[in-house]
C-alpha positions as CSV (number, residue, x, y, z in Angstrom):
1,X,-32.7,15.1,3.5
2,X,-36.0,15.5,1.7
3,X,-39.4,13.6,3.0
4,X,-39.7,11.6,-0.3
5,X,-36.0,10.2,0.2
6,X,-36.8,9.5,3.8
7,X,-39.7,7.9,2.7
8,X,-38.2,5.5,0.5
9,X,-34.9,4.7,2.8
10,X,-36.3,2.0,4.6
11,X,-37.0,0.4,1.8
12,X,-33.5,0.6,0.2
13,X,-32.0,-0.9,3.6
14,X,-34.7,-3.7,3.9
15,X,-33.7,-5.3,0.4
16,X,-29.8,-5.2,1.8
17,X,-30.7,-7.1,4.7
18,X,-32.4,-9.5,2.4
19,X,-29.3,-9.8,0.7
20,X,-27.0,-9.7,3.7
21,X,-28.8,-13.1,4.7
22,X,-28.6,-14.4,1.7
23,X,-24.6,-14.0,1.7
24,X,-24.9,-15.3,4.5
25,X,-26.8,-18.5,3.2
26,X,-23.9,-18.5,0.6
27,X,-21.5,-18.5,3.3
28,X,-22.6,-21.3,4.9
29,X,-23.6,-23.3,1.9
30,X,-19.6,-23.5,1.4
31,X,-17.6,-23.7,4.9
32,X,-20.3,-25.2,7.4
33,X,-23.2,-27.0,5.1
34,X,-23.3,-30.6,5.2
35,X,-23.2,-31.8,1.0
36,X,-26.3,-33.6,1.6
37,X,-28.2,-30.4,2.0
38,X,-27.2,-29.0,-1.7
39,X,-30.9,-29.7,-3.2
40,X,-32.8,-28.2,-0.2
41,X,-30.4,-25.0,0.2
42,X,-30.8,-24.6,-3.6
43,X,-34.7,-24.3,-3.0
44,X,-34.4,-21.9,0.0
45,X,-32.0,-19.6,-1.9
46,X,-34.5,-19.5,-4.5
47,X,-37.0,-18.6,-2.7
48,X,-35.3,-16.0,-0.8
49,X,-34.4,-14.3,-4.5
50,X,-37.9,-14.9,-5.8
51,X,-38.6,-12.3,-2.1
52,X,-36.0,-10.1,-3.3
53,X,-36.6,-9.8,-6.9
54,X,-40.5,-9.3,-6.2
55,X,-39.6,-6.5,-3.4
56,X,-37.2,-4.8,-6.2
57,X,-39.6,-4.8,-9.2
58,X,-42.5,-3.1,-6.7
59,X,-43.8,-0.6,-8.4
60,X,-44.5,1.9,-5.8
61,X,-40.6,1.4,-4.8
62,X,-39.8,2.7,-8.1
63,X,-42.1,5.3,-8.2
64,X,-40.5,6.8,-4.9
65,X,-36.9,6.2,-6.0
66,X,-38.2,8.3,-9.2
67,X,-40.0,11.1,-6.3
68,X,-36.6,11.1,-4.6
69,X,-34.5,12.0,-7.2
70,X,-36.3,15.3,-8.3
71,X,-35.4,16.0,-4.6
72,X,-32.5,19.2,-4.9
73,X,-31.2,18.8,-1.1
74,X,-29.9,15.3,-1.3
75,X,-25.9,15.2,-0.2
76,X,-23.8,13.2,-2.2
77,X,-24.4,9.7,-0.3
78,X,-27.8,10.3,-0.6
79,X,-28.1,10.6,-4.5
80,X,-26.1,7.4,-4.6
81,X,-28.9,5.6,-2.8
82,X,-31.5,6.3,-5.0
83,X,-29.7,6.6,-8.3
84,X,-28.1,2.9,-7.1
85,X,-31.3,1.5,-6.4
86,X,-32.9,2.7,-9.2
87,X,-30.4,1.0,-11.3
88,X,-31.1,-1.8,-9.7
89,X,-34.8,-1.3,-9.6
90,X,-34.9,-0.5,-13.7
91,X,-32.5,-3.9,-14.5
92,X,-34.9,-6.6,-12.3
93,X,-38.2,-4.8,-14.3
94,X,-36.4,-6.6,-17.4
95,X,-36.1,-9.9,-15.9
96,X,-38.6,-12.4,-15.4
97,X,-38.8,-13.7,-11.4
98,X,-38.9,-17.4,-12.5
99,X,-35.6,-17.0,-14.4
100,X,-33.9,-15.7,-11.2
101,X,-35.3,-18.0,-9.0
102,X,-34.2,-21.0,-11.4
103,X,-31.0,-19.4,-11.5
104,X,-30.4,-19.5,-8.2
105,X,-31.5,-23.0,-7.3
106,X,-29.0,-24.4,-10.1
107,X,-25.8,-22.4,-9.1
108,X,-26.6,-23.4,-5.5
109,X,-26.5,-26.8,-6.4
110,X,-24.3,-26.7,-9.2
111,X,-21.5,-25.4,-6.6
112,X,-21.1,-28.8,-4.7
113,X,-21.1,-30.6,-8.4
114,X,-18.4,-28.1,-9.1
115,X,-16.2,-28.7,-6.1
116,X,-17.4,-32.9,-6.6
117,X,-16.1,-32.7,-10.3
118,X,-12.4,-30.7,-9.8
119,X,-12.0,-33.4,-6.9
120,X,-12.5,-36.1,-9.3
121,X,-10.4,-34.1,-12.1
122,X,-13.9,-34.9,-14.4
123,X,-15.4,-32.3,-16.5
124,X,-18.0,-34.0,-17.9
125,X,-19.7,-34.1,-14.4
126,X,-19.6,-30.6,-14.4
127,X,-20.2,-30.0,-17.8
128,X,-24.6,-30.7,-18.0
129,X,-24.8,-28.0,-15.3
130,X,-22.4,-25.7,-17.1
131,X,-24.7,-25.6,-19.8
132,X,-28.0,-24.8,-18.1
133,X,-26.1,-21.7,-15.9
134,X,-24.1,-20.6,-19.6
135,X,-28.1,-20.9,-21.1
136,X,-30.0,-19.2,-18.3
137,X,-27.1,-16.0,-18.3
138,X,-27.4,-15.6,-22.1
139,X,-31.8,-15.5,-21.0
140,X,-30.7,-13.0,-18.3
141,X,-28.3,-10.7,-20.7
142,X,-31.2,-10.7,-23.5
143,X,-33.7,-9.2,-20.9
144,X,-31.5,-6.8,-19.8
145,X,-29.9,-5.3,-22.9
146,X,-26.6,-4.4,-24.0
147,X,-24.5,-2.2,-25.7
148,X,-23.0,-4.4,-28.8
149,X,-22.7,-8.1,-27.5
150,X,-24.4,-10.1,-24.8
151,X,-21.4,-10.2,-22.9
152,X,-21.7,-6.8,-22.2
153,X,-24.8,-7.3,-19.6
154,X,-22.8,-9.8,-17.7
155,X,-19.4,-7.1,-17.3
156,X,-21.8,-4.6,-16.3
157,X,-23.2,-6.5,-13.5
158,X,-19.7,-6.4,-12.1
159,X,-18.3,-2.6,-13.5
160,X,-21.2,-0.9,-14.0
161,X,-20.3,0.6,-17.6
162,X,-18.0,-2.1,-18.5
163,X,-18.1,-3.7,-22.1
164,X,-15.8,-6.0,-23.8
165,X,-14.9,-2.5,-26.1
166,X,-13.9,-0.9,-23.2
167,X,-12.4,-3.4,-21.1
168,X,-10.2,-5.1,-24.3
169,X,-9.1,-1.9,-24.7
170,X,-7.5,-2.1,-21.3
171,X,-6.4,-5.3,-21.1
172,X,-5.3,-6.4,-24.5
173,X,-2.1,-4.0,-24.1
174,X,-1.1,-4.8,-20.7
175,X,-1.1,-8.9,-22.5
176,X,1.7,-7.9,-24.8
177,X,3.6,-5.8,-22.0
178,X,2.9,-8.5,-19.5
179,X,4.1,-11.6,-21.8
180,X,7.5,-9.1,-22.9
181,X,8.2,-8.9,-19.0
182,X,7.8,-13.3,-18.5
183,X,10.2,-13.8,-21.4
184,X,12.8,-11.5,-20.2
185,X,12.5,-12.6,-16.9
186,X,12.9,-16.1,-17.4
187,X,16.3,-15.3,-19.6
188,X,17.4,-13.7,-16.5
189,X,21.0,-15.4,-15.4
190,X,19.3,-15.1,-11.9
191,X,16.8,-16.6,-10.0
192,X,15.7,-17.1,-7.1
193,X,15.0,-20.3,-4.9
194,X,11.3,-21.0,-4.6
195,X,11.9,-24.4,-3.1
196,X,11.9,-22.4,0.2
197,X,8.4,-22.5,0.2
198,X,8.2,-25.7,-0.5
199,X,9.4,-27.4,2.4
200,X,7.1,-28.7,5.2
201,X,5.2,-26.1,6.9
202,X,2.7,-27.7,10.3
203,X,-0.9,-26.5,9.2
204,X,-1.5,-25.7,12.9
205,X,0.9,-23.2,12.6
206,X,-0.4,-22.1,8.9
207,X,-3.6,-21.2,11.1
208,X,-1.7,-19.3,13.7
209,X,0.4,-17.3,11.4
210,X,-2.5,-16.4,9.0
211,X,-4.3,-15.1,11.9
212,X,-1.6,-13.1,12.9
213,X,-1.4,-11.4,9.2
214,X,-4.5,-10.3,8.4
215,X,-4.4,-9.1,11.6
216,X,-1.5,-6.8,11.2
217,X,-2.3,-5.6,8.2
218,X,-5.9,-4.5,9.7
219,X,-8.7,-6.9,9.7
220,X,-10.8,-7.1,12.9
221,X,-11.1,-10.6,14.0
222,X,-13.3,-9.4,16.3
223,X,-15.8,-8.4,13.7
224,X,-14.8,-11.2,11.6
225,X,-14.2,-14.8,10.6
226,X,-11.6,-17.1,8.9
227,X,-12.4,-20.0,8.0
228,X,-11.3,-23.0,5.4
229,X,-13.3,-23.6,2.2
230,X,-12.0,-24.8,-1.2
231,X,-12.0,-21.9,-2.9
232,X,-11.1,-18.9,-1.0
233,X,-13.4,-16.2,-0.7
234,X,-14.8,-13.1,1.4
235,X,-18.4,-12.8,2.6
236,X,-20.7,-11.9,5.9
237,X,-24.0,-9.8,6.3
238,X,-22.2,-6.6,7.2
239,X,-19.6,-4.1,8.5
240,X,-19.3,-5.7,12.0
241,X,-19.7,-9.2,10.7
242,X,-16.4,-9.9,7.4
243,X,-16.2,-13.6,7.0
244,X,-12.8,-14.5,4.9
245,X,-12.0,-18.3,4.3
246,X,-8.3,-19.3,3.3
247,X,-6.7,-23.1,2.5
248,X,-3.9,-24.6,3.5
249,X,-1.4,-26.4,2.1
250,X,1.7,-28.6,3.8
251,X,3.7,-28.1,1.3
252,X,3.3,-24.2,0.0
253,X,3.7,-22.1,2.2
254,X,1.9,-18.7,0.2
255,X,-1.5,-20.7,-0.7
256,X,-2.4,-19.6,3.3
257,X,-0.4,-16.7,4.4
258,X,-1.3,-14.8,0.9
259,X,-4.4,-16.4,0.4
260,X,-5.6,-15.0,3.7
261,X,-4.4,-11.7,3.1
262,X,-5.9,-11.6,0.1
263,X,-9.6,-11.9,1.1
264,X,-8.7,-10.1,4.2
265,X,-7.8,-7.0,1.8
266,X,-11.9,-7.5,0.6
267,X,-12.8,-7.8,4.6
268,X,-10.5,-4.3,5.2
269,X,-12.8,-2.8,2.5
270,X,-15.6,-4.1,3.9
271,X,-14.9,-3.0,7.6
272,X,-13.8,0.3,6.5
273,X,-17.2,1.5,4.2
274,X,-19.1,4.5,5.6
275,X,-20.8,3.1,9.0
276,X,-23.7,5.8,8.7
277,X,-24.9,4.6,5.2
278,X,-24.7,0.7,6.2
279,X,-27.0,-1.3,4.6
280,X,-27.5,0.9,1.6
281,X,-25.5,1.3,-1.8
282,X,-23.8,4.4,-0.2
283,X,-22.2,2.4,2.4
284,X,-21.6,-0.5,0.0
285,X,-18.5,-1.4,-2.4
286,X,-17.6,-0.1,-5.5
287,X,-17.9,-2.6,-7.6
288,X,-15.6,-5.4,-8.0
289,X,-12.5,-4.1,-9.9
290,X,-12.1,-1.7,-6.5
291,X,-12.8,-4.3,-4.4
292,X,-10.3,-6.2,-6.4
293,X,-8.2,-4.0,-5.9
294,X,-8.1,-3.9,-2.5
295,X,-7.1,-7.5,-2.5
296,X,-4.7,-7.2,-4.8
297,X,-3.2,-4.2,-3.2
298,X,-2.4,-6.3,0.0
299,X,-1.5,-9.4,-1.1
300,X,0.8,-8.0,-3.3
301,X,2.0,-4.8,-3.3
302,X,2.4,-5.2,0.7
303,X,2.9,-8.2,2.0
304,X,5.3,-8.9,-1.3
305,X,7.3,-5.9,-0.7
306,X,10.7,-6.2,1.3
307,X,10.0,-4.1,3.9
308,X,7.0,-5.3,5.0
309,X,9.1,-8.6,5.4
310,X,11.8,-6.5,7.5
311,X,9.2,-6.5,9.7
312,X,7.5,-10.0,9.6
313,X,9.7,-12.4,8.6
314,X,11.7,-12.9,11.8
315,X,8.3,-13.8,13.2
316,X,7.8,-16.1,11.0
317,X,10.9,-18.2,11.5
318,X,10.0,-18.3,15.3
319,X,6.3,-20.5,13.6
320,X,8.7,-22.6,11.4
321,X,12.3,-22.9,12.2
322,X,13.0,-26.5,10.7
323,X,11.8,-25.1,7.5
324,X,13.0,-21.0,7.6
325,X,15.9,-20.7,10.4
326,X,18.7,-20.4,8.1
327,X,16.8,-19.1,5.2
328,X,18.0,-15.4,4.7
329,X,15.7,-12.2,4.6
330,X,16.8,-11.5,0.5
331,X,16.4,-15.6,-0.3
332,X,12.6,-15.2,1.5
333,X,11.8,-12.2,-0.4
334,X,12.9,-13.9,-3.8
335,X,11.1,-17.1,-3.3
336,X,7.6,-15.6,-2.6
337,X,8.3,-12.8,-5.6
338,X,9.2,-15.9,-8.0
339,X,7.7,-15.6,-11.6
340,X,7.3,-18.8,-13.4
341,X,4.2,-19.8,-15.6
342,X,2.4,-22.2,-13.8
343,X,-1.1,-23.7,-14.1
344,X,-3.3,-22.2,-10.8
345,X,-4.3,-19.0,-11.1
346,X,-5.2,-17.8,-7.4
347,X,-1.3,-19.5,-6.6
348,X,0.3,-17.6,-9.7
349,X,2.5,-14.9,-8.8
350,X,2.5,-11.2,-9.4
351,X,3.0,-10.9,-13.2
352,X,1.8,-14.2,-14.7
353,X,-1.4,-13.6,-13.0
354,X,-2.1,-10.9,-15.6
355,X,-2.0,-13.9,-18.3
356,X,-4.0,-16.5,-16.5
357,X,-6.9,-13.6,-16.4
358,X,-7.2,-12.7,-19.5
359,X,-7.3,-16.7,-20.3
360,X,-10.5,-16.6,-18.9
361,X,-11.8,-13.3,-20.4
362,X,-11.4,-14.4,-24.0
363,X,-13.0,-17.6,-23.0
364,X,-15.9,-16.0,-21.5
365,X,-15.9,-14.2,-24.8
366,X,-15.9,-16.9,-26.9
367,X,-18.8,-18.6,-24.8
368,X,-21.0,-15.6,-25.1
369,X,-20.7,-15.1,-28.9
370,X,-21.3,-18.8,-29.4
371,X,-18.0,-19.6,-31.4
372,X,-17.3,-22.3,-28.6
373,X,-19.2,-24.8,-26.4
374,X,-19.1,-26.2,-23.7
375,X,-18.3,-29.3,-24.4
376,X,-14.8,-27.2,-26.3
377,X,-13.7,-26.1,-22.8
378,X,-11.0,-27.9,-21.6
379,X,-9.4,-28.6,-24.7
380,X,-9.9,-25.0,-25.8
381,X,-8.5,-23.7,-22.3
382,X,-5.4,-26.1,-22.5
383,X,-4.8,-24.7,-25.8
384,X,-4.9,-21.0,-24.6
385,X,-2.7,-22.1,-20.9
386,X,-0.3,-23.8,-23.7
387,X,-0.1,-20.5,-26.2
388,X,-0.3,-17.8,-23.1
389,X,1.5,-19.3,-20.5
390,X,3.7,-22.3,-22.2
391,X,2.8,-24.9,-20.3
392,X,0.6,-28.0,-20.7
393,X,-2.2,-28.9,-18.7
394,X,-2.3,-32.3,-16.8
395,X,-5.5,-32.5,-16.0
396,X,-9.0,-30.4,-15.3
397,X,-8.7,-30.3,-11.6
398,X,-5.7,-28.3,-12.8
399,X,-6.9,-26.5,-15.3
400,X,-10.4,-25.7,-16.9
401,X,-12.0,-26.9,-13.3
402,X,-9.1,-24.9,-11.1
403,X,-12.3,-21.5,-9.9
404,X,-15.4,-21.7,-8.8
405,X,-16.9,-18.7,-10.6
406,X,-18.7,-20.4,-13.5
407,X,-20.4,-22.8,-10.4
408,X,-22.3,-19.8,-9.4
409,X,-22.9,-17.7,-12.5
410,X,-20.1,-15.4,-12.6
411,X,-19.4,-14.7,-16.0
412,X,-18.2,-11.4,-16.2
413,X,-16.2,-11.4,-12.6
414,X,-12.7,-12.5,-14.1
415,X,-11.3,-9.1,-15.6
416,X,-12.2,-7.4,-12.4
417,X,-9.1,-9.2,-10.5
418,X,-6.4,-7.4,-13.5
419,X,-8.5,-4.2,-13.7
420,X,-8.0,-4.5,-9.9
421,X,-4.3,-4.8,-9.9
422,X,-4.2,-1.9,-12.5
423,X,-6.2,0.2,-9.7
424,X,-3.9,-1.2,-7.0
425,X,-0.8,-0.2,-8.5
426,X,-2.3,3.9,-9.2
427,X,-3.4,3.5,-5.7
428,X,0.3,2.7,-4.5
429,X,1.9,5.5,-6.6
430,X,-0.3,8.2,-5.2
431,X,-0.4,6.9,-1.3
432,X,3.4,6.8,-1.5
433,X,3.1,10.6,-1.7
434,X,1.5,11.0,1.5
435,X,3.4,8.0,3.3
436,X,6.4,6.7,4.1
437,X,5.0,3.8,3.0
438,X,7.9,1.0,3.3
439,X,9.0,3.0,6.9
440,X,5.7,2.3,8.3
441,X,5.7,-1.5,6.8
442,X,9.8,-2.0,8.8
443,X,8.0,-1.1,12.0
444,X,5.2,-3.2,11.5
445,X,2.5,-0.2,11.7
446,X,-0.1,-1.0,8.8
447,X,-2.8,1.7,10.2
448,X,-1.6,4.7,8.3
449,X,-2.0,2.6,5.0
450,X,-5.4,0.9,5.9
451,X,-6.8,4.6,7.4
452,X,-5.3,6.1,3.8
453,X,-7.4,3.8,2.3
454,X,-10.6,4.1,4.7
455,X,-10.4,7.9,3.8
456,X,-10.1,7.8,0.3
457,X,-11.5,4.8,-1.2
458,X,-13.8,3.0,1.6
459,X,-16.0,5.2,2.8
460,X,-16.9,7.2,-0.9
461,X,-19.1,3.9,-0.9
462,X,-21.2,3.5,-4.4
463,X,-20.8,7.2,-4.6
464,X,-18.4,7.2,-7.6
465,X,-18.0,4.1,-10.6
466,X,-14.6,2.6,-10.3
467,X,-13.0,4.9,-13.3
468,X,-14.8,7.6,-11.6
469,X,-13.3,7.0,-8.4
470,X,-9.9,6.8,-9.5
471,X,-10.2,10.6,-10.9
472,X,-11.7,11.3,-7.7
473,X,-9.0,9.6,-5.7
474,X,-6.0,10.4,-8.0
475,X,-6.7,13.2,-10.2
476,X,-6.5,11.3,-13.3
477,X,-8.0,8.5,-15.2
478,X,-7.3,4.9,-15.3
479,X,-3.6,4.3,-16.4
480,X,-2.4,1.1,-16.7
481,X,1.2,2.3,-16.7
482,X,1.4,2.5,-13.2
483,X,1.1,-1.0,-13.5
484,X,3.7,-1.5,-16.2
485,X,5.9,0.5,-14.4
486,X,5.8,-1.1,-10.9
487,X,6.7,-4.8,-12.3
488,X,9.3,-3.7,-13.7
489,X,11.3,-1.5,-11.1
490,X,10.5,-4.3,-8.7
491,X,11.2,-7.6,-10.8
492,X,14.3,-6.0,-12.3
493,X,16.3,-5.8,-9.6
494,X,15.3,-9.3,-8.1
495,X,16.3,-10.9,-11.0
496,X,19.5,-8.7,-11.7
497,X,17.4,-7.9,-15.4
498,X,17.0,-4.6,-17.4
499,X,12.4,-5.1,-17.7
């Protein structure tokens, strides 16, 4: 460790603790906050970014980052630190403080209009603020640069690297193998029964039972949280302290139990990343589409498999035996692996969910290059729901209103959750080398697959890029394939179809 990268160290952790309390603000702000407290938390998060933004554009900071990297004895964690924070350092020189401190004030606010607005299915509550976040991110992208379009500032805030070039050339195939899998499956002569999870299922025992799973599959409650909030979502300042927030719903069953395994595939991530680097880049996530596709990785290719339902499932009866006693194993397993095109995308199952992303990506698109408005939205996005997904929209709650991401500036986020199941699925085909995978799942024993991942993707940290990482992980690129492939050996035979 050299003295100019010890120097600066302290540094690089004190402007993660900033941000670890302001997560934890954020957190807060949506579970715990009382609504009438929107405008003042607005001005405290902004003056907590104005701290962090005039901390990260110090120039002595970036004049030891710069002293640091000449150093030739830095280990691979190390160099991650300062060429992370550097990064980071560079991209906040190009941005004025005001605009970040603005920003942040709206979004905070503009959150509870959010949630206000898709409660009263109105967009045009919404819509004012809209316009001021969409306005003050096309300010942001124009400081910081990009490669062709503005849009590309925005993708690589979330991928590092990412454009809409690169990632199109991702996505745009897996939309034309993706819609070609819908259509045949909904020709299929079978189905399966999804009114299973339908029925009436107690909430107290949604709790329970959601407890009990992200358990299983890993996630220290001990060094955790779950809590309810209207839009799921993982947060907390730290390793030892993963907050993950479900919903629950009487009448569907999956919006809990796979809802909370969901964010508690972020919270695994986040309790697995390398404890000697915490509170620096090094011991931070890789981005989103890897954090993604942790998420995705659990909530799907695990808890939707049949064997880790061998397991589980009996259990589960025991919680709600009016509803599932005399519900078969095979009729289970169908319902919660039933494709249909429907209208929410964080309910949607495994391959439709493809679709509603990319939705949102050629929105985003289309927002950034000007050929829509805001004011176009919901008509524009019931058009798209109608043409992708063949379904009509009733109403914004239910459609252009259904995530919270525009509320808070994410432009850019949305293709990380696809480019996270393509990860997820090249993650499954090389663990199930190592593992028995489904033998571990029938016995209920979910710490060879978490400690796989711990090993090889948690605790590299911000070490490698996400298309690095994969190499690194898998010995070859990105390939969507994987993807492709695992639908269709698994949707096949569920619905008796040749995919």
């Amino acid at each position: 460790m050299g003295k100019h990268y010890q120097a600066v160290l302290p540094k690089i952790r004190e402007l993660s603790l900033l941000n670890a309390s302001q997560a934890l603000l954020g957190w807060d702000q949506e579970v715990m906050m009382p609504k009438a407290a929107a405008a003042d938390r607005g001005d405290i998060m902004a003056a907590q970014a104005g701290v962090v933004h005039e901390k990260m554009t110090d120039p002595k900071l970036g004049e030891m980052l710069k002293a640091a990297k000449e150093e030739t004895d830095l280990n691979p964690y190390e160099q991650a630190n300062i060429r992370e924070t550097l990064r980071s350092h560079e991209k906040a020189l190009k941005i004025p403080q005001a605009l970040i401190t603005e920003l942040t004030k709206l979004t905070s606010q503009a959150t509870h209009v959010w949630a206000d607005a898709r409660g009263k299915s109105d967009f045009p509550l919404f819509a004012p603020w809209l316009e001021k976040i969409l306005k003050l991110s096309k300010q942001i992208a124009e400081h910081v640069g990009y490669a062709k379009v503005p849009y590309d500032a925005l993708l690589d805030e979330y991928d590092p690297g990412a454009t809409v070039e690169s990632v199109s050339q991702v996505l745009m195939p897996i939309r034309d193998a993706l819609h070609d899998i819908v259509a045949k499956i909904a020709a299929a002569p079978k189905k399966p029964n999804k009114s299973i999870l339908e029925r009436h299922y107690d909430i107290a025992s949604q709790e329970k039972v959601s407890r009990e799973l992200v358990k299983l599959i890993g996630f220290k409650l001990d060094e955790g949280r779950l809590d309810i909030s209207t839009h799921p979502f993982c947060s907390g300042t730290g390793i030892h302290d993963v907050r993950l927030t479900t919903r629950y719903m009487e009448n569907w069953l999956p919006s809990a139990t796979h809802g909370a395994i969901h964010e508690a595939g972020h919270g695994i991530y986040e309790q697995g990343l390398n404890h000697d680097y915490a509170y620096t880049p090094a011991g931070d996530a890789a981005w989103m589409s890897v954090h993604e596709s942790q998420s995705r990785f659990w909530e799907n290719t695990i808890c939707r498999s049949h064997a880790f339902w061998e397991f589980y499932f009996p259990k589960l009866q025991t919680h709600f035996p009016d509803a599932l006693m005399n519900v078969g194993l095979d009729d289970f397993y169908g319902a919660i692996n039933f494709v249909e095109p429907s209208l929410i995308r964080v309910e949607a199952d495994e391959v439709t969910y493809g679709l509603h992303i990319i939705i949102r990506f050629e929105i985003e698109k289309a927002l950034f290059d000007g050929s829509i408005k805001v004011t176009d939205l919901p008509a524009i996005w019931n058009q798209k729901v109608k043409d992708l997904l063949g379904i009509a929209v009733p109403n914004d709650k239910h459609g252009v209103l259904q995530d919270v991401h525009w509320s808070f500036g994410g432009f850019g986020y949305f293709q990380t959750y696809l480019m996270g199941n393509l990860y997820a699925a090249q993650w499954n085909h090389y663990m199930r080398k190592d593992l028995p995978v489904d033998d571990h799942l029938r016995k209920g024993d979910c710490l060879p697959i978490r400690t796989w991942l711990n090993e090889k993707i948690h605790r590299e940290g911000r070490c490698f890029r996400a298309r690095d990482l994969v190499k690194h992980v898998t010995g070859e690129g990105l390939n969507p394939n994987y993807f492709v492939t695992y639908l269709k050996e698994k949707f096949g035979p569920i619905y008796n179809v040749v995919l």
